[in-house]
C-alpha positions as CSV (number, residue, x, y, z in Angstrom):
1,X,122.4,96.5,96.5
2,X,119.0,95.6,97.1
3,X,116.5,97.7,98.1
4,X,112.3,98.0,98.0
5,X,110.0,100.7,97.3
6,X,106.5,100.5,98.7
7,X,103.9,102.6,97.0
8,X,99.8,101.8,97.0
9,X,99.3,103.0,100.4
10,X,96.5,105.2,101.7
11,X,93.2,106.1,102.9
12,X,89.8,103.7,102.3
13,X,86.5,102.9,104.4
14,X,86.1,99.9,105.8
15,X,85.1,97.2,103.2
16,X,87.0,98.8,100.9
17,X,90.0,98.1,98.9
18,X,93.5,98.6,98.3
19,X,96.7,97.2,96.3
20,X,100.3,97.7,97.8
21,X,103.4,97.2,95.6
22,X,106.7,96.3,96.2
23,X,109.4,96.7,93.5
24,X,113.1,95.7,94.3
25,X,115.8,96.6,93.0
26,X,117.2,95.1,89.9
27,X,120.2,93.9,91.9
28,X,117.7,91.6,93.9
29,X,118.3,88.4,93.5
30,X,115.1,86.5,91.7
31,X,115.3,83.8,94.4
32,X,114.7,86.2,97.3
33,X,111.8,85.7,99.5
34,X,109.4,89.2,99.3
35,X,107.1,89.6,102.4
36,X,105.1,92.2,103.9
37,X,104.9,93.5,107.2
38,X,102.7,96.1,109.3
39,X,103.1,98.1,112.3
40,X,99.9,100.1,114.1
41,X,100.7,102.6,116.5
42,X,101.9,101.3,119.7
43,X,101.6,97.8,118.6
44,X,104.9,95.3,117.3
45,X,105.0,94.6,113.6
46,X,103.7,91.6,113.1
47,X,103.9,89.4,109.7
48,X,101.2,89.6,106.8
49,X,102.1,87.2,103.8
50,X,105.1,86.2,101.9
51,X,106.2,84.8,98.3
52,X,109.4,83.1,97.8
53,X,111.0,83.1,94.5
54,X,109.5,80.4,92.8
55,X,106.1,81.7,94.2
56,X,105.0,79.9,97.3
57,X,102.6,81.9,99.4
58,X,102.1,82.0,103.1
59,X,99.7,84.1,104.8
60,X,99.2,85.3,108.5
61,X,96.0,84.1,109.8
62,X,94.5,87.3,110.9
63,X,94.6,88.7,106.8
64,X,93.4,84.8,105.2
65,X,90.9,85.0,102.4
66,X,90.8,88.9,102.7
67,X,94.3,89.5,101.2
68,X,96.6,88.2,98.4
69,X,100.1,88.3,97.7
70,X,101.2,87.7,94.0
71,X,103.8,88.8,91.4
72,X,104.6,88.6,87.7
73,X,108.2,87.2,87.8
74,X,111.1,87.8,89.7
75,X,111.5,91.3,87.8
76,X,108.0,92.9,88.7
77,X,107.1,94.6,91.9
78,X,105.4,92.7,94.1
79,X,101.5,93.2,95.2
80,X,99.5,93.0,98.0
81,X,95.6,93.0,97.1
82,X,93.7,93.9,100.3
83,X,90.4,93.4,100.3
84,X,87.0,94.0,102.7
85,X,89.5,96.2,104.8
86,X,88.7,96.6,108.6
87,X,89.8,99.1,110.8
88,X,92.2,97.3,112.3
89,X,94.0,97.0,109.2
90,X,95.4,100.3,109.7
91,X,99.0,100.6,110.1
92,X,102.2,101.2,107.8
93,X,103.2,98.4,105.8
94,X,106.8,97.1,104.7
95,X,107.9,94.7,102.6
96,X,111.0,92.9,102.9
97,X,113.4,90.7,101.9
98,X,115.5,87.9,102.2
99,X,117.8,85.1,100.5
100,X,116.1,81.9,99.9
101,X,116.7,79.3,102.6
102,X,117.3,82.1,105.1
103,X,114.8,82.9,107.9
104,X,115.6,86.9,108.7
105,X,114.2,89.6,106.0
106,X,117.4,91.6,106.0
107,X,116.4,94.3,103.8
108,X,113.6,96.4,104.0
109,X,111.4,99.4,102.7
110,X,110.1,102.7,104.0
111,X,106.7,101.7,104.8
112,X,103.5,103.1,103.2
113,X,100.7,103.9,105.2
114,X,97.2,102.0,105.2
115,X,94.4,104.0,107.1
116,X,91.0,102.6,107.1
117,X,87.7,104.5,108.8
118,X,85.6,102.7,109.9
């Protein structure tokens, strides 16, 4: 069965840092794309960044030189370095996944919540 865990989440000022991490289950397939996703109060989630399994990054335009997505191998967790965080950043962030070649993240985490003061 595949599931996600987020962890990493929290509280920062603005310009500050943080680094999510997602680790799937070791029944996920290695080919699965991983991507994150936020959600701020009263507001849709909306895509951040992805990496398929044989490590091709895409990242939403709002997040673009501020954040990186990156993993070991197909058997670590994945991260998301967040860097010179703004207050809009705030939100709780998934991850999810899905099979390769597949465009709907089937499975995803709890969340983990990002707070940023600005």
């Amino acid at each position: 069965q595949v599931q996600l865990v987020e962890s990493g989440g929290g509280l920062v000022q603005a310009g500050g840092s943080l680094r999510l991490s997602c680790t799937p289950s070791l029944r996920t397939p290695s080919s699965y794309t991983i991507g994150w996703f936020r959600q701020a109060p009263g507001k849709e989630r909306e895509f951040v960044a992805l990496i398929t399994g044989s490590r091709h990054t895409r990242y939403a335009d709002s997040v673009k030189g501020r954040v990186t997505i990156s993993r070991v191998n197909a058997r670590t967790p994945v991260n998301l370095q967040m860097n010179n965080l703004k207050p809009e950043d705030t939100a709780v962030y998934f991850c999810a996944a899905r099979p390769a070649g597949t465009d709907e993240f089937r499975y995803w985490g709890q969340g983990t919540q990002v707070t940023v003061s600005g």
